[in-house]
Structure formats: structure tokens, C-alpha cells
C-alpha positions, 0 to 999 in steps of 0.5 A, spaced: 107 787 903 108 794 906 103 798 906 104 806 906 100 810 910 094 814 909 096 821 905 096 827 909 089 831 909 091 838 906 097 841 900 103 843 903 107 848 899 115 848 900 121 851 898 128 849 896 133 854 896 139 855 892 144 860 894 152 861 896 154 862 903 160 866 905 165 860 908 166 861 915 161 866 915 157 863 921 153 870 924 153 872 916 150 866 913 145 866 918 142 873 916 142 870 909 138 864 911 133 869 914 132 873 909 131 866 904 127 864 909 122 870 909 122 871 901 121 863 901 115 865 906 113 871 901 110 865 896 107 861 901 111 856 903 110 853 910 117 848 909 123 852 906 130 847 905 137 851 905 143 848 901 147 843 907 152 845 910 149 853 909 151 856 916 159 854 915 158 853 908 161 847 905 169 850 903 173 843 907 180 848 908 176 853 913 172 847 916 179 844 917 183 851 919 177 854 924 172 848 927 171 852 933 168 858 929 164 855 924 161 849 929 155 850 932 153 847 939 148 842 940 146 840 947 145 832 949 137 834 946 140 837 940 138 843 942 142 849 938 142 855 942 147 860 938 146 867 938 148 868 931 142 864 929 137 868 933 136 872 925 133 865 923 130 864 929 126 871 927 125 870 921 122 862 921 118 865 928 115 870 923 113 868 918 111 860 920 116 857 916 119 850 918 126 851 915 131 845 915 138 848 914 145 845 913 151 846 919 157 842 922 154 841 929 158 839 936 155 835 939 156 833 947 160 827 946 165 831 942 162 829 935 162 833 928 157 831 924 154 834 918 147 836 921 140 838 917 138 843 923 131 844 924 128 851 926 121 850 927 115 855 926 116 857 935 123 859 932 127 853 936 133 850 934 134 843 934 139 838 930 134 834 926 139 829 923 146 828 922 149 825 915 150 818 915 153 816 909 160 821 909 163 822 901 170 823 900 175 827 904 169 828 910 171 823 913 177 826 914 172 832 919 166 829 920 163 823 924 157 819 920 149 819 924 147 813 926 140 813 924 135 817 919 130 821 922 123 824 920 120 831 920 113 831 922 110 837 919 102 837 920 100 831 918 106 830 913 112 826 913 118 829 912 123 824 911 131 827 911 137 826 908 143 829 906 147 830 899 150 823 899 145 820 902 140 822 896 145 817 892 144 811 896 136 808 894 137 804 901 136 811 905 129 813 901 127 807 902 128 807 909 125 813 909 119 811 905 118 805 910 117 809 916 111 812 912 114 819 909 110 822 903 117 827 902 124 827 902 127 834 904 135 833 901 139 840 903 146 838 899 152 840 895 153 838 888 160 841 885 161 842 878 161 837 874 155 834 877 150 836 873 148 829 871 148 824 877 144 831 881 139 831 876 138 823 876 139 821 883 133 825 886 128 824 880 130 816 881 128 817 889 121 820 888 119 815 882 123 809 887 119 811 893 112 814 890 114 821 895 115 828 893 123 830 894 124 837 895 133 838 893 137 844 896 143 845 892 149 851 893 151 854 888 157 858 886 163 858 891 171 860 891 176 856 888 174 849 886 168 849 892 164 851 886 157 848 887 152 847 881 146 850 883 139 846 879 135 846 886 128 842 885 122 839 886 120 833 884 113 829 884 112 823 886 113 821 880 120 823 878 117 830 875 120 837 875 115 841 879 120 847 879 127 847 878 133 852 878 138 854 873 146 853 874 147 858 877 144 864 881 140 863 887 133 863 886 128 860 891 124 854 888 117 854 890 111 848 890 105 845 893 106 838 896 098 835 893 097 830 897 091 827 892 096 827 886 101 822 892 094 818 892 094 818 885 101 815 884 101 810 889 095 807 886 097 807 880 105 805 882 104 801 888 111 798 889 111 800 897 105 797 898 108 790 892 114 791 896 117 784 898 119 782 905 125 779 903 127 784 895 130 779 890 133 773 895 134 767 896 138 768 889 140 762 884 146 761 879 146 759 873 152 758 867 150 761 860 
């Protein structure tokens, strides 16, 4: 049995952000990113999620053609220190708001992944994650992350995810099994989607007993169109705020750390989790 740890002792009121970044557009989408930081901070969130790979946007051909213009540096700490993300440095210092933003990242060893970066409320840039489980043609761009990764935000866990990662129920489990009260997924679902994104993260907060805050592009050029329907589910799977199709739009909730106590009372699959789920097995003929 696996017991979760105690609930934080205050709400956190969070963002998920849905909006259309130019590709290529590194400086110019860091200034965006600043003003949905600010907007988001407006309504009284503390943790604002943009959509993943936000500052380059997610446009394969222009990652493939420019890397050097639409990367971002990390030190072997992680630390970003590009001066085209000072505007979302600003704006996170300003309005003591944690933001987790989608970038290609560089790393020393000559990687590229697909970063969730973190900018904390001092304005400092880090890479809080890299993608671990690649989807498609970016295998052909990016390497995957080796291992998950949580935020600590006062006393709330924060586990991180990006897109794919989300489709996996091993990956929110991990997460849930280091003890996080919410999974923050900044992603991009292209049209078409619309069914498979609106399952996957219900089912990870149900799966988990975690709230799940869902960042999404939207819009977009060519057939990179994305499908927008950003949300915020509780932890059981329910709609706390969500938004349409297109458009952009900053969805805004507070994270209740005694409706997570009422869940996992009442749904105690972490605590009634086995150590060995589902095997040995037997085979039978019918």
C-alpha cells in the first residue's frame, strides 16, 4: 500500500493558458508569454501553465530549418539565462507568479529536448523538465528526458508533464507516487483531437486523485493547427474551467486542498494501490 502524503494547508489558485505563438518567434513570443503571465496574475493566480513548446512555437518545419534561433540555452544547472526571455522574467518577478513554459531546450551535452521551463516567482529561468515520451516525427528533432520531475510550490506538489506524457497512465502515476497533489501538462493537440484531449487528462486526475491543470495551443498556420479546449480538472475528473476551440483565453481555478482530502477519502485507490498491480496472472481457455 502506498499512502499519499498530507494535503497542502492552503488553496492555490492556478492558470492554464491557451494562446497561438508566432513560430520562430522567440523574443516576441516571450513578450506574449509576459503579458498571459500578467493577465493570469490579474485573477489571482500563483502558477500560470503555457502551451508546450510556447516560446518557439510548435511548427516542426521552422524547428528543423533555424534550431539555433528557436532554442533556448540551459547551463549543465539548467539554468536559461536568454536575454529574450527577460520580458517573462519581469513579468513572473512582478506579479509573484510561477509560470511553467513549453521551449526547445539545449543542453550542454548537445541535446534537444522539449522543455517545460520553469520561471520562478525571483524571475529566475530553469529547465524544470524535459519530455519523455516523444510523439511522432519529434523523435526526428528532439531527444527524450530521462526521468519526471516535481515542482514544489509552497506546500503543493506540482507534478510535470508534457502533452504525450499525459496519454500515458504510467507517467501520472509516477508523479502521484512521489506524492503530488496536481499534475501541470503544457501540450499541443492539433485538430482533430478534440476527443482523445478531453479524455486523457480527466482520466489522469480520476486515475490519481490530483487536480490537472492543461495548457493547449491554439490556432496556428498550415496543418500545425492546434484545438485550444485548455482546463482545469479536479481530482475527480471534473470540469473546474475550460476553454472553447479556439481563441485564446486564460482559464483560472483555485486548487482546494480539502475537496483533494475529500477524494482521496472517499476514492483511496493510492493509498489501495498494490505493490505488485495486476500480477502474477493466470491463463485460462473459454
Amino acid at each position: 500500500m502506498t499512502p499519499p502524503r498530507p494535503v497542502p494547508t492552503a488553496p492555490l489558485t492556478v492558470a492554464a493558458i491557451q494562446a497561438t505563438p508566432t513560430p520562430g518567434d522567440v523574443a516576441g513570443n516571450a513578450v506574449a508569454a509576459a503579458d498571459l503571465v500578467r493577465r493570469a496574475a490579474d485573477r489571482g493566480a500563483r502558477v500560470a501553465v503555457l502551451p508546450e513548446l510556447f516560446l518557439c512555437a510548435y511548427h516542426p518545419p521552422t524547428l528543423a530549418a533555424d534550431p539555433a534561433g528557436t532554442d533556448v540555452t540551459a547551463d549543465p544547472g539548467g539554468v536559461v539565462a536568454d536575454p529574450r526571455l527577460d520580458p517573462l522574467r519581469v513579468a513572473a518577478r512582478e506579479a509573484g507568479v510561477t509560470a511553467l513554459v513549453g521551449a526547445a531546450a539545449r543542453h550542454p551535452d548537445g541535446r534537444r529536448t522539449i522543455a517545460a521551463l520553469v520561471v520562478d516567482r525571483t524571475g529566475a529561468i530553469r529547465v524544470g523538465y524535459d519530455k519523455q515520451q516523444l510523439w511522432g516525427d519529434e523523435r526526428d528533432l528532439f531527444s527524450a528526458g530521462d526521468r519526471g520531475a516535481t515542482l514544489l510550490v509552497d506546500d503543493w506538489r506540482l507534478g510535470l508533464g508534457i502533452c504525450y506524457d499525459g496519454c500515458f497512465p504510467e507517467h501520472a502515476r509516477a508523479a502521484a507516487l512521489d506524492g503530488v497533489h496536481a499534475y501541470l501538462c503544457p501540450s499541443g493537440y492539433l485538430v482533430g483531437s478534440e476527443h482523445r484531449r478531453d479524455l486523457y487528462y480527466a482520466a489522469r486526475a480520476l486515475d490519481n486523485t490530483m487536480f490537472v491543470v492543461f495548457a493547449n495551443a491554439v490556432g496556428g498556420v498550415e496543418e500545425w493547427r492546434f484545438n485550444g479546449g485548455a482546463a482545469i480538472y479536479d481530482p475527480q475528473g471534473r470540469v473546474l474551467d475550460r476553454g472553447a476551440d479556439d481563441g485564446a483565453a486564460v482559464l483560472v481555478a483555485t486548487l482546494d486542498p480539502t475537496v483533494l482530502a475529500a477524494t482521496r477519502s472517499a476514492h483511496s485507490m493510492l493509498a489501495d494501490r498494490l505493490a505488485d498491480q495486476g500480477g502474477p496472472r493466470s491463463s485460462m481457455s473459454g
